[in-house]
C-alpha positions as CSV (number, residue, x, y, z in Angstrom):
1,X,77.8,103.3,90.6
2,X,77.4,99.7,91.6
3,X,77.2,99.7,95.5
4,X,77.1,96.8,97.2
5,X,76.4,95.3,100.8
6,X,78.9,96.0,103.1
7,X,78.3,92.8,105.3
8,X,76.6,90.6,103.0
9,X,77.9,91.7,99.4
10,X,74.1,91.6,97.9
11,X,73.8,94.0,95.9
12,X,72.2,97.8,96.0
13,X,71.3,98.8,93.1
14,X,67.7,99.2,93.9
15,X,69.2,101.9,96.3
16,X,68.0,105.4,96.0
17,X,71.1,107.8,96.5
18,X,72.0,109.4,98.5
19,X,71.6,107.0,101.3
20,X,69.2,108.0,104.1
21,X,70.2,107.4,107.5
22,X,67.3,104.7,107.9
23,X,68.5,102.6,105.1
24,X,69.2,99.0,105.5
25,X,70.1,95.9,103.4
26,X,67.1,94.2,101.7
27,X,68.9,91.1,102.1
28,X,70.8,91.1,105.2
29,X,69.2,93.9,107.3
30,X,72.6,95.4,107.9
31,X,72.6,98.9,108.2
32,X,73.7,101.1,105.2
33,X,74.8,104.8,106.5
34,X,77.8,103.2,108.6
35,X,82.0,103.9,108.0
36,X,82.3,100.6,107.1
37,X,80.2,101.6,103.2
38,X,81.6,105.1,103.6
39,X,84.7,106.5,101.4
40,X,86.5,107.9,103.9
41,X,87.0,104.7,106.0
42,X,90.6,103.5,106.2
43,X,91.2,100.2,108.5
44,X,94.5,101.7,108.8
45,X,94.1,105.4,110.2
46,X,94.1,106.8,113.8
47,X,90.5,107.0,113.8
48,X,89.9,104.2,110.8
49,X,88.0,108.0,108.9
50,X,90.6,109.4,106.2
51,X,88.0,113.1,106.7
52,X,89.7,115.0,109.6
53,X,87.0,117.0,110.3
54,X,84.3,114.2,110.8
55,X,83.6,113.3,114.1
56,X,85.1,110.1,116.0
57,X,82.1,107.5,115.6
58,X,83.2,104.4,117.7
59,X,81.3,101.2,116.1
60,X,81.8,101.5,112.6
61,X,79.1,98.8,111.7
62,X,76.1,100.8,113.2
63,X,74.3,103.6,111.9
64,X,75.5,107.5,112.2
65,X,74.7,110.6,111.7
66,X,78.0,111.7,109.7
67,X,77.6,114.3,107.1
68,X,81.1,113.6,105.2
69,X,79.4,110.1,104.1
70,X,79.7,108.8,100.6
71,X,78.8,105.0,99.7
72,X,81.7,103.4,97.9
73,X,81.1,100.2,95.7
74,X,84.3,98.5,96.8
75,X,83.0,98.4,100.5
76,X,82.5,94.9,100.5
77,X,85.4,92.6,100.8
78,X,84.2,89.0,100.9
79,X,83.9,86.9,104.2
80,X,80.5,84.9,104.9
81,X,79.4,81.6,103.6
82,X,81.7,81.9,101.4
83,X,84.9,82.3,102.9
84,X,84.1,79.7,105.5
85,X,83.0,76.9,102.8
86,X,86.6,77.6,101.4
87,X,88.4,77.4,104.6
88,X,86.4,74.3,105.3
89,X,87.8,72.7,102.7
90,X,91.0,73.9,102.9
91,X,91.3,72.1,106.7
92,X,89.7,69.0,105.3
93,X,92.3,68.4,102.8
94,X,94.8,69.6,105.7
95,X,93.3,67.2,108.3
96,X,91.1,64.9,106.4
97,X,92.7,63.5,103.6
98,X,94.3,60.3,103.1
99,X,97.0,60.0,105.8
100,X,100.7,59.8,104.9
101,X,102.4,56.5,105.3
102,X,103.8,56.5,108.5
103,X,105.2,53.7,111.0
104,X,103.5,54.6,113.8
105,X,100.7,52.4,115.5
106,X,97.2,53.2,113.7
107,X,94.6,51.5,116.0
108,X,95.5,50.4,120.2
109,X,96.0,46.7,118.8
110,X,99.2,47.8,117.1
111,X,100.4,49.7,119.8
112,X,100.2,46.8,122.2
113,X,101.5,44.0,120.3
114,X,103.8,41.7,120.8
């Protein structure tokens, strides 16, 4: 199994398994035995925990004590540096690139001309 870093992506593969509870990411310091790595999370429950029987755990980004935990590889789904370099350049082609040909005054000389 290929794990990787829930919050940074780097990857674990270094990682003894199972997880301990004290485990964190060598690269981002995030911890490792949280929902948010976990199998059984589900954005889109009651609960965001597909395991009925687990117990609520209310931040899903810190460390818990959940025995029903299991690391899943897909855990990490992009965001960071990454995805704000690419929306970056997606507003400065929206906002920054050559302006369209229009009619209207470009500088306060051409609005106040004669």
């Amino acid at each position: 199994m290929s794990l990787q870093c829930w919050k940074c992506g780097a990857s674990l593969a270094g990682m003894l398994l199972p997880l301990s509870r004290r485990e964190t990411c060598p690269s981002c310091r995030a911890d490792l035995h949280v929902c948010k790595l976990c199998r059984h999370y589900d954005a889109h429950r009651a609960g965001q925990c597909r395991e009925l029987a687990a117990e609520r755990v209310a931040d899903k980004t810190r460390v818990n004590d959940c025995g029903w935990f299991v690391p899943r590889p897909e855990a990490y789904k992009g965001g960071g540096a990454a995805m704000a370099q690419a929306n970056r350049g997606a507003l400065e082609v929206l906002f920054g690139g050559t302006p369209a040909k229009t009619d209207a005054p470009q500088t306060p000389d051409d609005l106040f001309k004669k």
